[in-house]
SESEKOL-214530 format. One record per atom (N, C-alpha, C): atom name; x, z, y. Coordinates in steps of 0.001 Angstrom, whole numbers, plus 500000, padded with zeros to 6 digits. Example, Ala and Ser with C-alpha at 12.3 -4.5 7.8 and 13.67 -1.06 7.14 Angstrom:
2
atom_xx_zz_yy
N_513190_507800_494310
CA_512300_507800_495500
C_513200_507800_496700
N_512850_507080_497750
CA_513670_507140_498940
C_512900_507870_500030
This chain:
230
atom_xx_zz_yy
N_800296_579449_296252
CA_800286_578406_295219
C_798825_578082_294877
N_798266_576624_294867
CA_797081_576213_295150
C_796792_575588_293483
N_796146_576161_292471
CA_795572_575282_291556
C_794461_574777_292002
N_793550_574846_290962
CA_792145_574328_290711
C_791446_575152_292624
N_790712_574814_293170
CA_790387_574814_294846
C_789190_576121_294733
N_789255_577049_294974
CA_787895_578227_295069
C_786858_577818_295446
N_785957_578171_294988
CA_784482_578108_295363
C_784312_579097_296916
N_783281_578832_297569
CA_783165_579337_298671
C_781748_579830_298954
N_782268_581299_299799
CA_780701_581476_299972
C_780223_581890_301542
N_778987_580946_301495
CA_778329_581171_303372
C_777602_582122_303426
N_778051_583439_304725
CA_777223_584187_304479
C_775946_583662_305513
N_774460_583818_305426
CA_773388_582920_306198
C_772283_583628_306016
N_772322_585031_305371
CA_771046_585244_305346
C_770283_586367_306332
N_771250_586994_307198
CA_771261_587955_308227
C_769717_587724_308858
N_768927_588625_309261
CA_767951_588620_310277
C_768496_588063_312180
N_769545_588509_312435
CA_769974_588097_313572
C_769764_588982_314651
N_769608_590460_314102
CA_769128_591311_314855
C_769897_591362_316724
N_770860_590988_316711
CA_771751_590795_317687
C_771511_590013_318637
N_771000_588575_317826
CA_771052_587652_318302
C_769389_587588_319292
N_768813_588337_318927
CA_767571_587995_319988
C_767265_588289_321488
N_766343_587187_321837
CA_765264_586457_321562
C_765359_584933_320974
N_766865_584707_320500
CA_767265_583631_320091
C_766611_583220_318774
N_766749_584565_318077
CA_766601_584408_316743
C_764800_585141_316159
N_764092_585016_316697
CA_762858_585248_316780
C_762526_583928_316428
N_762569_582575_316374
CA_761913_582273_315369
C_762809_581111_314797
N_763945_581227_314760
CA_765305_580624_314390
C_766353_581362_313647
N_766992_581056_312608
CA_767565_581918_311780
C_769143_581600_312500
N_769941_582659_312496
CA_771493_583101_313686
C_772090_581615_313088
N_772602_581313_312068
CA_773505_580325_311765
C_772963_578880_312113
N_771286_578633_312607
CA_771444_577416_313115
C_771470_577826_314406
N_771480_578647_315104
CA_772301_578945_316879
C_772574_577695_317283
N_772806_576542_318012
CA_773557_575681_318614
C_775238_576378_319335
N_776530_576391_319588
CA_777188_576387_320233
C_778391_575248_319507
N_778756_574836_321509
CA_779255_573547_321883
C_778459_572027_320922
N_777846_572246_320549
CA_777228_571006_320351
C_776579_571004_318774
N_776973_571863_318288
CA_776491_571901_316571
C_776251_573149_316528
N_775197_573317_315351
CA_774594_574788_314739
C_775923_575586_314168
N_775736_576844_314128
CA_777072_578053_313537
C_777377_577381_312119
N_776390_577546_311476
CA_776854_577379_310019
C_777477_575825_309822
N_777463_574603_310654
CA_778332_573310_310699
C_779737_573393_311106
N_779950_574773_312250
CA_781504_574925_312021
C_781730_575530_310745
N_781053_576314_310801
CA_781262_577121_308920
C_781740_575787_308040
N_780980_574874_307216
CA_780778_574067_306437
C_782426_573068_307024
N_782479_573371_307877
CA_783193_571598_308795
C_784801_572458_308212
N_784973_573760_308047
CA_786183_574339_307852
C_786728_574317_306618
N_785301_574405_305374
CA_785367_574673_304119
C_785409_573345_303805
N_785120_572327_303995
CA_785099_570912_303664
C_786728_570225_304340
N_787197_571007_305174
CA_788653_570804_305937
C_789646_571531_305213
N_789474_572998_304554
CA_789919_573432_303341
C_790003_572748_302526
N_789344_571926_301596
CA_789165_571218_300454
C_788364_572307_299488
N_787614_572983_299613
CA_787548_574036_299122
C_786224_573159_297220
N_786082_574496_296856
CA_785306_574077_295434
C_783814_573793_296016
N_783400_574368_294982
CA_781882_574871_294767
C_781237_575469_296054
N_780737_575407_296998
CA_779974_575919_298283
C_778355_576062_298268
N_778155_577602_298447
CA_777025_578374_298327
C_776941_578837_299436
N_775494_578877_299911
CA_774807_579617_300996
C_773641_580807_300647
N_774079_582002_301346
CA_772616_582960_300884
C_771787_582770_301832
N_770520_582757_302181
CA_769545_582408_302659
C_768849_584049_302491
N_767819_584953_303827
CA_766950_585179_303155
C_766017_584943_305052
N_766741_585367_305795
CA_765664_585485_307100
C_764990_583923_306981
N_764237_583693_307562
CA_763600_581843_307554
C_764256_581216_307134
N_764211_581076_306158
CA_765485_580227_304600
C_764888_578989_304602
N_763489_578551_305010
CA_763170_577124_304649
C_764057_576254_305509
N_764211_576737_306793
CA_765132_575874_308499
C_766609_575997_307863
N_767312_576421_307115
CA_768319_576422_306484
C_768562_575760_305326
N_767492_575434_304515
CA_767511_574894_303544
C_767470_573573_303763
N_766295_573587_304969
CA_765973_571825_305265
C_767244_571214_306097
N_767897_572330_306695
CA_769120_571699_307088
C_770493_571248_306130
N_770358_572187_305219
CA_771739_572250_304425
C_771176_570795_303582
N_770142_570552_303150
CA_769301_569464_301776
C_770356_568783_301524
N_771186_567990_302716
CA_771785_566392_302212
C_773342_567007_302582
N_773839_568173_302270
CA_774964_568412_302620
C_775866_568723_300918
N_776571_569311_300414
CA_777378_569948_299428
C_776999_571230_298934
N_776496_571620_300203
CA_776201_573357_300190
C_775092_573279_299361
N_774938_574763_298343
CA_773848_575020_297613
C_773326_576079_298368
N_772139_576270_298394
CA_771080_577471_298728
C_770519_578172_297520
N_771047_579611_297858
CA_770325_580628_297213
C_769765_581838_297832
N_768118_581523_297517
CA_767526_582748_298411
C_767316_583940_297773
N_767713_585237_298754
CA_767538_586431_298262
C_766238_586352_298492
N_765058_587262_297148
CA_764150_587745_297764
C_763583_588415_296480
N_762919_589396_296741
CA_762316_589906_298127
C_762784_590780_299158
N_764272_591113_298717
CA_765137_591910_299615
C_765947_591498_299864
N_766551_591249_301356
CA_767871_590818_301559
C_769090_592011_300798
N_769918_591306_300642
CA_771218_592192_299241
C_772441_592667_300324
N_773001_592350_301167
CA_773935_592727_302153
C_774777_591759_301763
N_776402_591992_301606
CA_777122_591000_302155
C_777489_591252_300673
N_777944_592383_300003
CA_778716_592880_298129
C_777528_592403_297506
N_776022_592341_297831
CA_775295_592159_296819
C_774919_590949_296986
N_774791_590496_298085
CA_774273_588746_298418
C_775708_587792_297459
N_777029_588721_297455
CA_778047_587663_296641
C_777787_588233_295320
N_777462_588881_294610
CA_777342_589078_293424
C_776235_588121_292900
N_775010_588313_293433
CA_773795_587681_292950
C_774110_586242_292956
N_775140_585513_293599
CA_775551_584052_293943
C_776444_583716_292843
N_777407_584872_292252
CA_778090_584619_291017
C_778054_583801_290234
N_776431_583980_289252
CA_776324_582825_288383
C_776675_581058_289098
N_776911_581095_290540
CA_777081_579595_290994
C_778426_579125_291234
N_779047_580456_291500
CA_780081_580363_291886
C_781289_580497_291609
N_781352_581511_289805
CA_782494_581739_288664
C_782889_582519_288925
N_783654_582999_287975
CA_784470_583842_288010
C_785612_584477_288263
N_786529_583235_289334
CA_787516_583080_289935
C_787756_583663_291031
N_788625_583973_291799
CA_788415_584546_293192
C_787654_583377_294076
N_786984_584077_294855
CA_786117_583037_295993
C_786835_583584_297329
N_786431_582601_297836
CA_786438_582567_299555
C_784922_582804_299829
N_784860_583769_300865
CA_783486_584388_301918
C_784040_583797_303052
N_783142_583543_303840
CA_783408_583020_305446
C_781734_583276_306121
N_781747_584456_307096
CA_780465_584534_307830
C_780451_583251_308848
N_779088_583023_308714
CA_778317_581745_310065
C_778433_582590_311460
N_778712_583492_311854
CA_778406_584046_313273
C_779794_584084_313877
N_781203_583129_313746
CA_781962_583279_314341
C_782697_582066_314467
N_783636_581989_315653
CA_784371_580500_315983
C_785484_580795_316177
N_786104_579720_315346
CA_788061_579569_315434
C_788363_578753_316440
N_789384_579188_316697
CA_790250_578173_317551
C_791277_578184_317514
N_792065_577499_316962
CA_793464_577747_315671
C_793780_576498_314312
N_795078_577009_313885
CA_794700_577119_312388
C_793437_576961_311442
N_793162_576363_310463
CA_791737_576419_310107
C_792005_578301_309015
N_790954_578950_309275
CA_791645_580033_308641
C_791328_580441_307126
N_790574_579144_306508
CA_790892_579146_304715
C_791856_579197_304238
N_792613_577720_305269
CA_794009_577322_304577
C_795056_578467_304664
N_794948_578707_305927
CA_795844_580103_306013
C_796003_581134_304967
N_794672_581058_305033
CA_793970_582713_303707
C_794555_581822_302415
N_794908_580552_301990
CA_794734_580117_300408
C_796899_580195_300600
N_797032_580085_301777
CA_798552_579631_302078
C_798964_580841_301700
N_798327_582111_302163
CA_799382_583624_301667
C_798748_584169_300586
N_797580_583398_299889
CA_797026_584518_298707
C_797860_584481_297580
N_798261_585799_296765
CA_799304_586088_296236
C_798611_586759_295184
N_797769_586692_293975
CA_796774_587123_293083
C_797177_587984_292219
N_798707_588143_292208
CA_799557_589550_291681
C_799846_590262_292180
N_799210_590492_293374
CA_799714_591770_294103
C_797961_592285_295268
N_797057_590985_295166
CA_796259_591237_295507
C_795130_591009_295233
N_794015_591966_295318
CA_792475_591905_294809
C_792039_591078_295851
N_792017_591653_297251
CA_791598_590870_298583
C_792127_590410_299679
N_792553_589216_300104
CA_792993_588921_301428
C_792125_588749_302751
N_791999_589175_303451
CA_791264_589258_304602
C_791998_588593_306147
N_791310_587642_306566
CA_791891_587731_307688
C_791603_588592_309068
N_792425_588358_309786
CA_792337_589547_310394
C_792500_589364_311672
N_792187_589668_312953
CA_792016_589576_314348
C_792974_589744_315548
N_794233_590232_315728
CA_794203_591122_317039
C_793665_591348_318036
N_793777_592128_318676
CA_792467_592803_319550
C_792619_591794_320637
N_794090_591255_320747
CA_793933_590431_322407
C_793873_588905_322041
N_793394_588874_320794
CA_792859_587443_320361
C_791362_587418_319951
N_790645_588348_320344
CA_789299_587945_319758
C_788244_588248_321219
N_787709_587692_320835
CA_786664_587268_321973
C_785129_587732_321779
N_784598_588138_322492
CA_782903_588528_322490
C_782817_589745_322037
N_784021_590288_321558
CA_783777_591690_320658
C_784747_592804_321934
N_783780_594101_321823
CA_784456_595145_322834
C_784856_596207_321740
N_785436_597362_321995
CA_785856_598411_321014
C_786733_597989_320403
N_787258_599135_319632
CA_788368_598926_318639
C_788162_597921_317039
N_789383_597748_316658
CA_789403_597277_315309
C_788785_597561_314298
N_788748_597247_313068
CA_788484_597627_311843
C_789729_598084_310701
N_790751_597998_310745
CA_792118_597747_310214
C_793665_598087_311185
N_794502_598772_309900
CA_795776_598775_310741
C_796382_598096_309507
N_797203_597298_310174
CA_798090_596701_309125
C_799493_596304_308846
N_800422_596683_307466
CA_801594_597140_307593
C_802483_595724_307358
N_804039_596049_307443
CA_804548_594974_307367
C_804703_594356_306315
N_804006_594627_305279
CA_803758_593937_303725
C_802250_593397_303814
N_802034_593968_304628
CA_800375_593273_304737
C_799023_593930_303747
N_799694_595103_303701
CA_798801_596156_303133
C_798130_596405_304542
N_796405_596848_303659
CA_795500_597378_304796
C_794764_598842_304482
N_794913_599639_306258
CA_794119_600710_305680
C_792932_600295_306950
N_791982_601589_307058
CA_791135_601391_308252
C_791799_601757_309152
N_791373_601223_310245
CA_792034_602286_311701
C_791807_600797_313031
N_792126_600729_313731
CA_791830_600010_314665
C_792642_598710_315482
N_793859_598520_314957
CA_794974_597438_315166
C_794414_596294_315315
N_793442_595761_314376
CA_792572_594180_313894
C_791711_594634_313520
N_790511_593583_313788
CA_789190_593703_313251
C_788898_592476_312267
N_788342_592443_311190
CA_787715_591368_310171
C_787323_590636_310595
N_788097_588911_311086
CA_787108_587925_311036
C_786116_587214_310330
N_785859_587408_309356
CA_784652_587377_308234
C_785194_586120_307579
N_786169_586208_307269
CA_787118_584845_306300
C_787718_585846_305685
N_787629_585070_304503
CA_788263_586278_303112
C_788239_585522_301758
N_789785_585776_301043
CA_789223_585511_299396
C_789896_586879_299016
N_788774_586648_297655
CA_788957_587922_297029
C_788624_587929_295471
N_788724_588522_294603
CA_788019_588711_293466
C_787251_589319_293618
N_786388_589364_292358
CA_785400_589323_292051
C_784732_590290_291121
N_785610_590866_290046
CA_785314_591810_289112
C_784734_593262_289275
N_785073_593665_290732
CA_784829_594717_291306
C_783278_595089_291923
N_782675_594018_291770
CA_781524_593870_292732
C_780168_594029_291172
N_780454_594272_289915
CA_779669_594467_288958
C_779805_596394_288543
N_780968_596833_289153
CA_780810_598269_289142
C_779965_599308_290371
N_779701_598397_291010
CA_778594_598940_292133
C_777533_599198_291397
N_776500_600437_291861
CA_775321_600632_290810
C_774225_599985_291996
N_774056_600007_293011
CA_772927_599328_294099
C_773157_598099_293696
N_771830_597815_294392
CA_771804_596336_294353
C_771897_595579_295846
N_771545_595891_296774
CA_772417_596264_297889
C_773375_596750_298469
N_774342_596180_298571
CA_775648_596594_299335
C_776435_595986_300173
N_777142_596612_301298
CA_778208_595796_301431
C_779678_595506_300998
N_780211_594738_301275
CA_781610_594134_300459
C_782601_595336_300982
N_782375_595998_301814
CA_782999_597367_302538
C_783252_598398_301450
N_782242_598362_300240
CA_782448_599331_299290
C_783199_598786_298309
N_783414_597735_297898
CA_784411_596761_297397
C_785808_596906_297821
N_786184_596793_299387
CA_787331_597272_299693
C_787716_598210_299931
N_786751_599289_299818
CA_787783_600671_299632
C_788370_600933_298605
N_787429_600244_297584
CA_788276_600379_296217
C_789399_599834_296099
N_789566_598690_296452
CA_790733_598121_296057
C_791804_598940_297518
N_791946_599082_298507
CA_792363_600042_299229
C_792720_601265_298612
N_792383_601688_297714
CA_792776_603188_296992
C_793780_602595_296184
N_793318_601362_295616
CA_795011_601137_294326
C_795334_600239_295164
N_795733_600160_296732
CA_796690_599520_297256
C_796722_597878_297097
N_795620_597655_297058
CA_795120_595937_297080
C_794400_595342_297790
N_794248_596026_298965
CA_793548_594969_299863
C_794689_594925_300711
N_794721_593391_301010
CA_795597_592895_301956
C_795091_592282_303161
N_795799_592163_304424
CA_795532_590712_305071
C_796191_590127_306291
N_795838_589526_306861
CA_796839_588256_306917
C_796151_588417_308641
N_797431_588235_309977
CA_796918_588318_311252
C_796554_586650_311402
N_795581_586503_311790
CA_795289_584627_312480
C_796092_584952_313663
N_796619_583577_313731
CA_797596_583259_314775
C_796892_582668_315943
N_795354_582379_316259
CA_794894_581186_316838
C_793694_582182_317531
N_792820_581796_317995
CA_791947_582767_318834
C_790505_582870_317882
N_789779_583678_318637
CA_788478_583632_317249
C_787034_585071_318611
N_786278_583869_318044
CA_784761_584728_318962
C_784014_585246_318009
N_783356_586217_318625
CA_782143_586553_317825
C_781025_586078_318496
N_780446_585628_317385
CA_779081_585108_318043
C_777677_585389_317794
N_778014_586874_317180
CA_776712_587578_316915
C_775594_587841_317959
N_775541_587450_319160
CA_775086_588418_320144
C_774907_587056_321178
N_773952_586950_321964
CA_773352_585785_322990
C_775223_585506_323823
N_775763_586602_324117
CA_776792_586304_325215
C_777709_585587_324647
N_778103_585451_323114
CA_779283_584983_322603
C_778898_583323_322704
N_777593_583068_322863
CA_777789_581415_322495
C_778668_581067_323989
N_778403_581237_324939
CA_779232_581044_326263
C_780776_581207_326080
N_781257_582556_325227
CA_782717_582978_325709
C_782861_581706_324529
N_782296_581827_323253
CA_783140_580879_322120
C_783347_579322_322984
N_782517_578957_323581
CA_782215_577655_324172
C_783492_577505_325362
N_783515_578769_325859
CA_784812_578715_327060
C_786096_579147_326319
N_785944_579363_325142
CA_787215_579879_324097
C_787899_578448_323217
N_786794_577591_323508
CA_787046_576508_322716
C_787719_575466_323771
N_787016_575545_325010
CA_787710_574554_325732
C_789283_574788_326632
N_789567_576425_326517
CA_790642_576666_326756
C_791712_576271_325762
N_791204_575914_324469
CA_792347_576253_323681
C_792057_574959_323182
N_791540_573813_323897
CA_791428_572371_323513
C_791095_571829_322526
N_790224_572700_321944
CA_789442_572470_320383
C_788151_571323_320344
């Protein structure tokens, strides 16, 4: 059930450690694959959502991000002088973004599917859950080797274990992320908590999905996209 539309948040401020020699003097989310920078499928999904309020964290070369985002919707906020991780880069964005549950969506990955906001806004159920996460199967995701991050039950409760891995699309609240004492963290310490009182949930994507952290994924996402006629 859809009221008032969530605010959304881009994650953008990663060094790109993965991504090099790409990202040596280019920040990961303007990457080019199939024809546009990472963070324009990002934006092209959340604007296809209908989504609220849209924030970007910035901290690796934030000016090439900024000068890109200028004439778009998206706001820029730079961490500095320390990048915050993924729990502290959304906390510090708070004041932009309210107090409502938000949607997170990382720049380093490609759908091919379903758009997977709508999905995530189609099963979020805010009485029974802190976090919805979407979620991978192993013989739907692309660029990534090893096991999962998640096993998940037929209520759509999540524990860790290896069934699905996190496609970096998620809404969640928010209240949880002011009892952290760092100021750095990731959103990982966020969901264990809610995992202990039985509230993190999430949801399998039905549609295919790359990672594109790493030089090899711009190729598979690019051959992931044209198989699946995107």
């Amino acid at each position: 059930m859809r009221n008032d539309p969530p605010a959304l948040m881009l994650f953008a401020a990663g060094f790109g450690t993965r991504m090099r020699p790409l990202t040596d003097d280019m920040p990961k989310p303007l990457i080019p694959v199939a024809g546009k920078p990472l963070i324009d499928h990002a934006t092209a999904l959340a604007q296809d959502a209908e989504v609220g309020q849209m924030v970007a964290n910035l901290h690796y070369l934030p000016e090439q991000l900024e000068a890109h985002l200028a004439n778009t919707p998206v706001e820029t906020i730079t961490e500095t002088p320390d990048i915050l991780d993924t729990g502290g880069g959304l906390r510090n964005a708070l004041p932009t973004l309210g107090t409502n549950p938000v949607v997170t969506l990382n720049t380093d990955a490609i759908w091919a599917g379903p758009n997977p906001i709508r999905h995530l806004l189609d099963a979020w159920n805010p009485e029974t859950m802190d976090a919805l996460l979407m979620c991978i199967p192993m013989d739907h995701a692309h660029g990534r080797t090893g096991t999962g991050d998640f096993d998940i039950d037929r209520a759509g409760t999540l524990r860790r274990g290896t069934q699905a891995l996190y496609g970096g699309a998620q809404i969640m609240k928010t209240d949880l992320l002011h009892s952290v004492s760092e100021t750095a963290f990731s959103l990982n310490v966020v969901w264990n908590m809610m995992a202990a009182r039985d509230r993190l949930f999430g949801v399998l994507y039905p549609g295919h999905w790359c990672d594109v952290g790493h030089p090899g994924g711009i190729q598979e996402a690019q051959d992931m996209l044209a198989a699946h006629h995107v």
